[in-house]
BAFI-773696 format. One record per residue: residue in one letter; chain; x, y, z of N, C-alpha, C in turn; residue number from 1. Coordinates in pm, 1 decimal, decimal comma, padded with zeros to 6 digits. Atoms other than C-alpha are relative to their C-alpha. Example, Ala and Ser with C-alpha at 12.3 -4.5 7.8 and 13.67 -1.06 7.14 Angstrom:
# residues 2
{r = A&c = A&n_x = 00089,0&n_y = -00119,0&n_z = 00000,0&ca_x = 01230,0&ca_y = -00450,0&ca_z = 00780,0&c_x = 00090,0&c_y = 00120,0&c_z = 00000,0&k = 1}
{r = S&c = A&n_x = -00082,0&n_y = -00119,0&n_z = -00006,0&ca_x = 01367,0&ca_y = -00106,0&ca_z = 00714,0&c_x = -00077,0&c_y = 00109,0&c_z = 00073,0&k = 2}
# end
This chain:
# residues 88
{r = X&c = A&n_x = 00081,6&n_y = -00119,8&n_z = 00000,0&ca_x = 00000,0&ca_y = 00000,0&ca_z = 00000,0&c_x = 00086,2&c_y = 00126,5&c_z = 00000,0&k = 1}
{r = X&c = A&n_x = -00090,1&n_y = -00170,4&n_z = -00010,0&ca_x = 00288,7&ca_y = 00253,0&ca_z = 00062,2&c_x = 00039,2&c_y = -00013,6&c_z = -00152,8&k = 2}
{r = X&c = A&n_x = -00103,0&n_y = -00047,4&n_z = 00135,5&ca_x = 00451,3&ca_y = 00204,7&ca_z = -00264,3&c_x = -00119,8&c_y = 00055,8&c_z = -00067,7&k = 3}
{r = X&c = A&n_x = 00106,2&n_y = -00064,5&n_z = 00050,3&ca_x = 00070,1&ca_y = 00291,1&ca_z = -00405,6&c_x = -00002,4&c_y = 00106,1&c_z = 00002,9&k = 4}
{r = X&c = A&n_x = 00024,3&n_y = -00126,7&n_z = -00027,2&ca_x = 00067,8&ca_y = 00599,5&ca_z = -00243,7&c_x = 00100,3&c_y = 00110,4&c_z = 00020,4&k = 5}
{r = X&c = A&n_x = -00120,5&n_y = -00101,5&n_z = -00015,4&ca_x = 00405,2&ca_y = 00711,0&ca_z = -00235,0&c_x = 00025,4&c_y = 00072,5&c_z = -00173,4&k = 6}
{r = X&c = A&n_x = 00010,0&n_y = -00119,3&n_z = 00110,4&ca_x = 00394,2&ca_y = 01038,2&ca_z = -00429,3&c_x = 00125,3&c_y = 00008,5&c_z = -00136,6&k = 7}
{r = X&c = A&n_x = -00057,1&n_y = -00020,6&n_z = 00157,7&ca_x = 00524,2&ca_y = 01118,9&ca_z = -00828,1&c_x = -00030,7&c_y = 00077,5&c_z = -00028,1&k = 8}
{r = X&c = A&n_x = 00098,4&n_y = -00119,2&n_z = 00083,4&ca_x = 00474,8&ca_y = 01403,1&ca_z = -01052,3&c_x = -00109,9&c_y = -00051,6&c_z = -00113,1&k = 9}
{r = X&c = A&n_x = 00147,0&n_y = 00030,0&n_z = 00095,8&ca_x = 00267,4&ca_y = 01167,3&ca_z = -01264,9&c_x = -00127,0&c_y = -00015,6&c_z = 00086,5&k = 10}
{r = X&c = A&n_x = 00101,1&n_y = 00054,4&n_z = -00069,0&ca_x = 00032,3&ca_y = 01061,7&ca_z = -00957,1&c_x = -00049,1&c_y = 00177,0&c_z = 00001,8&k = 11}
{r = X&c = A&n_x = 00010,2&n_y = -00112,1&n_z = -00041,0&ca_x = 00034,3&ca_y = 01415,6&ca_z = -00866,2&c_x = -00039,3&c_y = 00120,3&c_z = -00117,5&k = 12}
{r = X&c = A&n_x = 00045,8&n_y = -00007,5&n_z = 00097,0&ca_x = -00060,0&ca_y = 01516,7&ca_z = -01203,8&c_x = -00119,5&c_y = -00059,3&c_z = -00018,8&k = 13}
{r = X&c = A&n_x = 00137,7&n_y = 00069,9&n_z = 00059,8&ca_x = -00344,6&ca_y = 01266,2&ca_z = -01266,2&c_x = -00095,4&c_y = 00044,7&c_z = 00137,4&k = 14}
{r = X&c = A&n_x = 00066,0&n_y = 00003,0&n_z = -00117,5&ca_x = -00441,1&ca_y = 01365,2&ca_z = -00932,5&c_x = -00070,5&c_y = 00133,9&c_z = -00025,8&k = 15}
{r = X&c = A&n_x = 00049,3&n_y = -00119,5&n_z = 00097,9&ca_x = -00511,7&ca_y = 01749,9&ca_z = -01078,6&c_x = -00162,5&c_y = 00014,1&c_z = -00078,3&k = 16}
{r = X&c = A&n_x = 00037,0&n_y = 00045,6&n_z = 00128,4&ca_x = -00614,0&ca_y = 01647,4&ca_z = -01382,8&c_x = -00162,6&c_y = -00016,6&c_z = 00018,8&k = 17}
{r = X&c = A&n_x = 00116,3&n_y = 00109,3&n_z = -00086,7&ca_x = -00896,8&ca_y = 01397,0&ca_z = -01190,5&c_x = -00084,2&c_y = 00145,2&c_z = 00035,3&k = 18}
{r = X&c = A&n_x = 00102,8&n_y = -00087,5&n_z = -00084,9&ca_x = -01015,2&ca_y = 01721,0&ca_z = -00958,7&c_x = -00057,2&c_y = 00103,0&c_z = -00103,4&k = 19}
{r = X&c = A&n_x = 00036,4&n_y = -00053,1&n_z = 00098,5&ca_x = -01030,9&ca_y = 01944,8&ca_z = -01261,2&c_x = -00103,9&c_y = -00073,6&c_z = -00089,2&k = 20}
{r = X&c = A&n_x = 00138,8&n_y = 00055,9&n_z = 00154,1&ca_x = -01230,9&ca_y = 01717,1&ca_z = -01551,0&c_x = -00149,8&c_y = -00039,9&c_z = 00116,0&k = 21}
{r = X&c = A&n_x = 00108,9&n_y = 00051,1&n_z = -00070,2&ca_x = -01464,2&ca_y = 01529,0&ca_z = -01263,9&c_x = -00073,5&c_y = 00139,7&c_z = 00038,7&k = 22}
{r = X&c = A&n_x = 00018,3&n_y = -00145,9&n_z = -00053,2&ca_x = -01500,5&ca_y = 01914,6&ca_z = -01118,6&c_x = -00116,3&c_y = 00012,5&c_z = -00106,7&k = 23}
{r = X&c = A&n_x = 00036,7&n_y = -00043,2&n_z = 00133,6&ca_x = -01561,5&ca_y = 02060,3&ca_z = -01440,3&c_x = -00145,5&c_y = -00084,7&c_z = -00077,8&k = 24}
{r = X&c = A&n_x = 00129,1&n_y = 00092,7&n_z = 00060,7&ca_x = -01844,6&ca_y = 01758,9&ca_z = -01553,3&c_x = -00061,2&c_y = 00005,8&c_z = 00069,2&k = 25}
{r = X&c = A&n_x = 00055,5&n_y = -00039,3&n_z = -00092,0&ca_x = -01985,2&ca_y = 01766,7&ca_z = -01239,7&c_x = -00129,2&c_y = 00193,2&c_z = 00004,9&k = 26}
{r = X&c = A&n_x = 00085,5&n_y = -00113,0&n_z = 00016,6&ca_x = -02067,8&ca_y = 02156,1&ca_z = -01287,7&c_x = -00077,9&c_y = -00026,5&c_z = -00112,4&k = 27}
{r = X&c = A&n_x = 00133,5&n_y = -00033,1&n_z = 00050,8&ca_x = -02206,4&ca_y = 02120,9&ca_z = -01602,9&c_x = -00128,4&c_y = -00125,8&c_z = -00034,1&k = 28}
{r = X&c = A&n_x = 00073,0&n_y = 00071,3&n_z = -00022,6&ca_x = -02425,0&ca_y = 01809,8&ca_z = -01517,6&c_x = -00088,2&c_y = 00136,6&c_z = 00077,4&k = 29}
{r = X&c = A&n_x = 00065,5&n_y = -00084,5&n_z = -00092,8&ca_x = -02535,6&ca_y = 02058,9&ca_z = -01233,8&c_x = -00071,2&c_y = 00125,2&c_z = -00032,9&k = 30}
{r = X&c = A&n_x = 00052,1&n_y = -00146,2&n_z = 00052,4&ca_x = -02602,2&ca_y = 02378,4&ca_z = -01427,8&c_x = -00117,9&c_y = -00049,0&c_z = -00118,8&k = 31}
{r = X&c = A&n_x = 00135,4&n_y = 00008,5&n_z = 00077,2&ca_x = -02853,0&ca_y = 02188,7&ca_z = -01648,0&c_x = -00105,5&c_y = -00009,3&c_z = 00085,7&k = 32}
{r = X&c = A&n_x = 00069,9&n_y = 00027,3&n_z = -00113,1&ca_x = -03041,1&ca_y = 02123,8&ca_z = -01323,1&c_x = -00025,3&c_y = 00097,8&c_z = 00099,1&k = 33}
{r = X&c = A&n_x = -00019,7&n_y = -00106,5&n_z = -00069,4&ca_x = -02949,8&ca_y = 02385,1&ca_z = -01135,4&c_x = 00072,0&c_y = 00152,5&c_z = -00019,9&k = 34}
{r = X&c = A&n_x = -00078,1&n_y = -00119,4&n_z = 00029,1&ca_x = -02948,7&ca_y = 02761,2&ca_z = -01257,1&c_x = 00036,0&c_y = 00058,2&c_z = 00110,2&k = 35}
{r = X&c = A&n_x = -00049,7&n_y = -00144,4&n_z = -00051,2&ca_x = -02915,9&ca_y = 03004,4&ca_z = -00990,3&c_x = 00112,8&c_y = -00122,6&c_z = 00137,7&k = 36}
{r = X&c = A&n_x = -00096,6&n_y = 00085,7&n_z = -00046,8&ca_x = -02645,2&ca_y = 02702,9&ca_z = -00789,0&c_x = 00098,6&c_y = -00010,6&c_z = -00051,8&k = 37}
{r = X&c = A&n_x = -00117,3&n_y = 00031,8&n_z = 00045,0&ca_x = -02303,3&ca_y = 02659,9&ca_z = -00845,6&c_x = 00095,6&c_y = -00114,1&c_z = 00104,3&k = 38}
{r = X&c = A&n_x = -00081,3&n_y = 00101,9&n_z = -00105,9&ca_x = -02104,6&ca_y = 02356,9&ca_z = -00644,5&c_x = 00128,7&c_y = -00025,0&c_z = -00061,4&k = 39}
{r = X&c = A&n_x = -00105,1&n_y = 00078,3&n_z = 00064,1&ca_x = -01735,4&ca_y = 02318,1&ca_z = -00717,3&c_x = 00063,9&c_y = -00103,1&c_z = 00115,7&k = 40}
{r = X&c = A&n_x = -00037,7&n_y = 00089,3&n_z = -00105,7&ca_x = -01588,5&ca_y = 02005,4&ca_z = -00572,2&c_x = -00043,5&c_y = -00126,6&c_z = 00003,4&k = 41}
{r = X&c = A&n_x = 00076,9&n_y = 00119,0&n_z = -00032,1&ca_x = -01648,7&ca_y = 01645,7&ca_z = -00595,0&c_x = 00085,9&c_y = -00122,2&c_z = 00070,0&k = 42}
{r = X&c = A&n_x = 00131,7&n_y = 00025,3&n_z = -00003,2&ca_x = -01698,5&ca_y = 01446,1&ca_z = -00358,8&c_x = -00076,5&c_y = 00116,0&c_z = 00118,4&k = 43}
{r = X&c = A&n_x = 00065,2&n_y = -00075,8&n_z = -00084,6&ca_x = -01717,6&ca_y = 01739,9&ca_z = -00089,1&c_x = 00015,1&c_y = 00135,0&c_z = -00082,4&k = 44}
{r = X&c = A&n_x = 00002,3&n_y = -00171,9&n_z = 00037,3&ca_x = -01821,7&ca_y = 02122,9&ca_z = -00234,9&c_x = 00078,3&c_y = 00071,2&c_z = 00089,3&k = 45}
{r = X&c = A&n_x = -00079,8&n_y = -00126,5&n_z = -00061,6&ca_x = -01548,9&ca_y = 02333,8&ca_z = -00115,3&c_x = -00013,6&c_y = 00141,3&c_z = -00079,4&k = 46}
{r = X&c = A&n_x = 00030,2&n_y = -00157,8&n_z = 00097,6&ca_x = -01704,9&ca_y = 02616,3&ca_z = -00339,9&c_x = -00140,8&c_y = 00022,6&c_z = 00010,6&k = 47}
{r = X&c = A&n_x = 00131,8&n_y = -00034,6&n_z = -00031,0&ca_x = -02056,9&ca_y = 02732,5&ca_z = -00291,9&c_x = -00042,3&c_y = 00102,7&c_z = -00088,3&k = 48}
{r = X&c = A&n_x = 00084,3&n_y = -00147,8&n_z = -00022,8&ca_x = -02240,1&ca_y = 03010,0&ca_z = -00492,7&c_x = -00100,7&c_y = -00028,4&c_z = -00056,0&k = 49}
{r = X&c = A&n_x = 00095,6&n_y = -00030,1&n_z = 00047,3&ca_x = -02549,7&ca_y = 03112,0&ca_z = -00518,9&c_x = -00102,2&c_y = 00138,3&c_z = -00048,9&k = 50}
{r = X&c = A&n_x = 00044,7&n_y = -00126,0&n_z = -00009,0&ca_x = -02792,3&ca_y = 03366,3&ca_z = -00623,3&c_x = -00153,4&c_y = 00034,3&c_z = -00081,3&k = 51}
{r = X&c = A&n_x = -00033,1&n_y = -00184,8&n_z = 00052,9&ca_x = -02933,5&ca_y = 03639,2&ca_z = -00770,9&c_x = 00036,1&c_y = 00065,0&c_z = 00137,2&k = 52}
{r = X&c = A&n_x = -00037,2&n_y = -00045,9&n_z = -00088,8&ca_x = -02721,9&ca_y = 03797,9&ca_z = -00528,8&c_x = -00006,3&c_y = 00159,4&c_z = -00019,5&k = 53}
{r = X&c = A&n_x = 00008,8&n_y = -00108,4&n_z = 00019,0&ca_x = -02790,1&ca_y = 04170,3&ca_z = -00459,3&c_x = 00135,3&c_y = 00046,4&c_z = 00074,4&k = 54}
{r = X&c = A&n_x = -00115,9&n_y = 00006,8&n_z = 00011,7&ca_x = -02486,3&ca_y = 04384,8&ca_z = -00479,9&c_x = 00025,6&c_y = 00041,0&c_z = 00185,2&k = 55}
{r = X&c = A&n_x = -00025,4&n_y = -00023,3&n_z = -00184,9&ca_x = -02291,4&ca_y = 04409,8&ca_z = -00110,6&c_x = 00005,9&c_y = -00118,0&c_z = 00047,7&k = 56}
{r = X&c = A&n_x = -00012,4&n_y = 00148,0&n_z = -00045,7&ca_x = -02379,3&ca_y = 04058,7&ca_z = -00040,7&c_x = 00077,6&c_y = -00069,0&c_z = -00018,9&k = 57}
{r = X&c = A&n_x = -00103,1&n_y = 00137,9&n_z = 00071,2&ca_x = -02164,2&ca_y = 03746,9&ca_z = -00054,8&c_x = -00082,2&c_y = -00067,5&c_z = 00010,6&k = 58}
{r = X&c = A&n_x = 00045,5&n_y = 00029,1&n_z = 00027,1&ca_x = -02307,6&ca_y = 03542,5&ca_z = -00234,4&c_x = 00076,6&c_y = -00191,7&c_z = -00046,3&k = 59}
{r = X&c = A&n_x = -00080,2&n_y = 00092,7&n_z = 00028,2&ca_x = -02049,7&ca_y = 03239,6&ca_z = -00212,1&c_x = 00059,6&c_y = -00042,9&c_z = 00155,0&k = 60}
{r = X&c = A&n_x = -00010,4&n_y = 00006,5&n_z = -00160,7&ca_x = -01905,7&ca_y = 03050,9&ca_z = 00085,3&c_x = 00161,2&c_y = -00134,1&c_z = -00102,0&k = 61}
{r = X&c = A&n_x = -00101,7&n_y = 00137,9&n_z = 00076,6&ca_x = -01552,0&ca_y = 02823,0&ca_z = 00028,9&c_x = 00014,5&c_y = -00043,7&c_z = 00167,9&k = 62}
{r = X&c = A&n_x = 00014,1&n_y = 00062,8&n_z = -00106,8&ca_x = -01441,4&ca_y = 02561,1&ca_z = 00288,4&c_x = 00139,3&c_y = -00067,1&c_z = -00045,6&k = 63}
{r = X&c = A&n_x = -00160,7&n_y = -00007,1&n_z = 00007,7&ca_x = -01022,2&ca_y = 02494,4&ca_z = 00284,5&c_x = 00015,2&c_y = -00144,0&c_z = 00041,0&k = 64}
{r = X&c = A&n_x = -00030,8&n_y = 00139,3&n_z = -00077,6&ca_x = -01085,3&ca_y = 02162,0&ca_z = 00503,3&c_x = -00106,9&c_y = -00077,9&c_z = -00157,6&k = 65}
{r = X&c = A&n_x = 00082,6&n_y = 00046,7&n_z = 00117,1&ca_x = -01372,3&ca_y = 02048,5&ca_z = 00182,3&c_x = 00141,7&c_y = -00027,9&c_z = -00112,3&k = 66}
{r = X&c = A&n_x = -00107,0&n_y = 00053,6&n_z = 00130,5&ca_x = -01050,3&ca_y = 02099,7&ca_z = -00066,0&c_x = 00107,5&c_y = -00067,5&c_z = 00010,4&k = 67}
{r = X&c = A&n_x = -00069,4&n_y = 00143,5&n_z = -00046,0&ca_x = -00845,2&ca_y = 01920,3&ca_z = 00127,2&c_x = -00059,8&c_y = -00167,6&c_z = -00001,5&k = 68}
{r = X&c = A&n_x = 00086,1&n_y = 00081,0&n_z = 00043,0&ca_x = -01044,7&ca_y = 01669,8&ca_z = 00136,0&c_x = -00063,5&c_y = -00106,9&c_z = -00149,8&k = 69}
{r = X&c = A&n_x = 00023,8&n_y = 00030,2&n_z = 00103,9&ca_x = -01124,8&ca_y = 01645,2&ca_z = -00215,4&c_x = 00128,9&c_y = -00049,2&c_z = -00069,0&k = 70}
{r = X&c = A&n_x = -00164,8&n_y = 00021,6&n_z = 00077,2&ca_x = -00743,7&ca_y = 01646,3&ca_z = -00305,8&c_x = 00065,6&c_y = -00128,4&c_z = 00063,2&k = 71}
{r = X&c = A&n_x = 00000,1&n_y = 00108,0&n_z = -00033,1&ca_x = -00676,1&ca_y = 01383,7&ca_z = -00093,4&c_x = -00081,4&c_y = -00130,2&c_z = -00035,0&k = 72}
{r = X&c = A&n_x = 00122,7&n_y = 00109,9&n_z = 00086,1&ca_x = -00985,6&ca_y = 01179,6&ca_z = -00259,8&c_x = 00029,6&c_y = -00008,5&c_z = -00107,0&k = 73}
{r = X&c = A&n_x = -00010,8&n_y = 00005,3&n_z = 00102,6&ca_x = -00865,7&ca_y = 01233,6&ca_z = -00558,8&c_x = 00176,9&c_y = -00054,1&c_z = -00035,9&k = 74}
{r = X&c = A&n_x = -00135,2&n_y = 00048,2&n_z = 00043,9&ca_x = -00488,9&ca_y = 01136,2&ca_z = -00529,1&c_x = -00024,4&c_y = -00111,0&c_z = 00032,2&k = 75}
{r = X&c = A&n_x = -00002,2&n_y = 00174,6&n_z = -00035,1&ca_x = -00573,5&ca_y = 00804,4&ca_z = -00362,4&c_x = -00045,4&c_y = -00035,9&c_z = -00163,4&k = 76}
{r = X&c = A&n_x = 00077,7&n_y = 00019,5&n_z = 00113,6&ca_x = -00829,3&ca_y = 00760,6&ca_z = -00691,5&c_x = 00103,3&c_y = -00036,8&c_z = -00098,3&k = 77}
{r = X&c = A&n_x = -00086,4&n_y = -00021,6&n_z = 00123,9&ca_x = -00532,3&ca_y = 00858,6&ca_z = -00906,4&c_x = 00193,4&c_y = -00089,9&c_z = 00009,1&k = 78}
{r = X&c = A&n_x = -00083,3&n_y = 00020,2&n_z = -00054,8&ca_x = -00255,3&ca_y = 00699,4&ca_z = -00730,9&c_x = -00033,4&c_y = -00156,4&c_z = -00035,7&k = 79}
{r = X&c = A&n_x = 00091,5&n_y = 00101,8&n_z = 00038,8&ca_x = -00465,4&ca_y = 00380,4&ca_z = -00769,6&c_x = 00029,8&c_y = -00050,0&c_z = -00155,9&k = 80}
{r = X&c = A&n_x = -00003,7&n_y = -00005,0&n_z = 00097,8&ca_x = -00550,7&ca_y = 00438,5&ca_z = -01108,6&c_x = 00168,2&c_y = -00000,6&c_z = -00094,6&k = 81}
{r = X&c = A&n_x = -00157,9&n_y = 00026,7&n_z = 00096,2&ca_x = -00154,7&ca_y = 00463,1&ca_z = -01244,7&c_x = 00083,8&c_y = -00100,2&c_z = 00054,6&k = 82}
{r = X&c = A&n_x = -00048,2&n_y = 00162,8&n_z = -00016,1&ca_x = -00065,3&ca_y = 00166,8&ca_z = -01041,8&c_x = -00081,0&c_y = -00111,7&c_z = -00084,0&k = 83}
{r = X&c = A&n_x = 00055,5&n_y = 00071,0&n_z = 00074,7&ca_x = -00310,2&ca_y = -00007,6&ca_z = -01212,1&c_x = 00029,1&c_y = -00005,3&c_z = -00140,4&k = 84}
{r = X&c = A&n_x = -00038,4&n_y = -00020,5&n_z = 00153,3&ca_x = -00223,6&ca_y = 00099,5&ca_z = -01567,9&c_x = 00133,6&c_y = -00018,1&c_z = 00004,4&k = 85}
{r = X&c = A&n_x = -00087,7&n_y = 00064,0&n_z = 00043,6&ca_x = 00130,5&ca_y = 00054,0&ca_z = -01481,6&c_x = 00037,7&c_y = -00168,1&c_z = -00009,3&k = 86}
{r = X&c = A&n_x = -00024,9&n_y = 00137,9&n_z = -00053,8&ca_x = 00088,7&ca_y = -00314,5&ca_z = -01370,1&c_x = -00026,1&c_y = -00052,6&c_z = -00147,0&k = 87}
{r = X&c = A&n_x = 00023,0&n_y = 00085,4&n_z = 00121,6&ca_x = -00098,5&ca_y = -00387,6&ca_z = -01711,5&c_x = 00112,8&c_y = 00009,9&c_z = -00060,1&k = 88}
# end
């Protein structure tokens, strides 16, 4: 299990990569469903906005322990994933 998880710039790359595209599909699954919502973050939203926000307001909320979280979910995933593709 350590050699799985012991860090690379490729794991650490796909690990990115992973939070970005899943992110990114995620929103726009969500924005066909949900206009005035925005969630970035999968599997915890460390990004929040919503609205019609009138001006003065914040209209957004982030969460530092959520993107931790997510980045850590996503390197195991990816860490995983390129042991597996290197084994084949």
């Amino acid at each position: 299990m350590k050699q799985i998880l012991k860090p690379t710039l490729l794991k650490i790359i796909v690990t990115f990569v992973l939070l970005i595209a899943v992110g990114w599909l995620w929103q726009a699954i969500l924005g066909l469903t949900l206009m005035d919502t925005s969630y970035f973050g999968v599997p915890m939203h460390f990004y929040i906005t919503w609205g019609p926000c009138k001006p003065g307001n914040t209209c957004s909320e982030f969460n530092g322990l959520y993107l931790a979280l997510d980045i850590i979910f996503w390197y195991i995933v990816g860490a995983i994933l390129v042991f597996w593709f290197r084994k084949k």
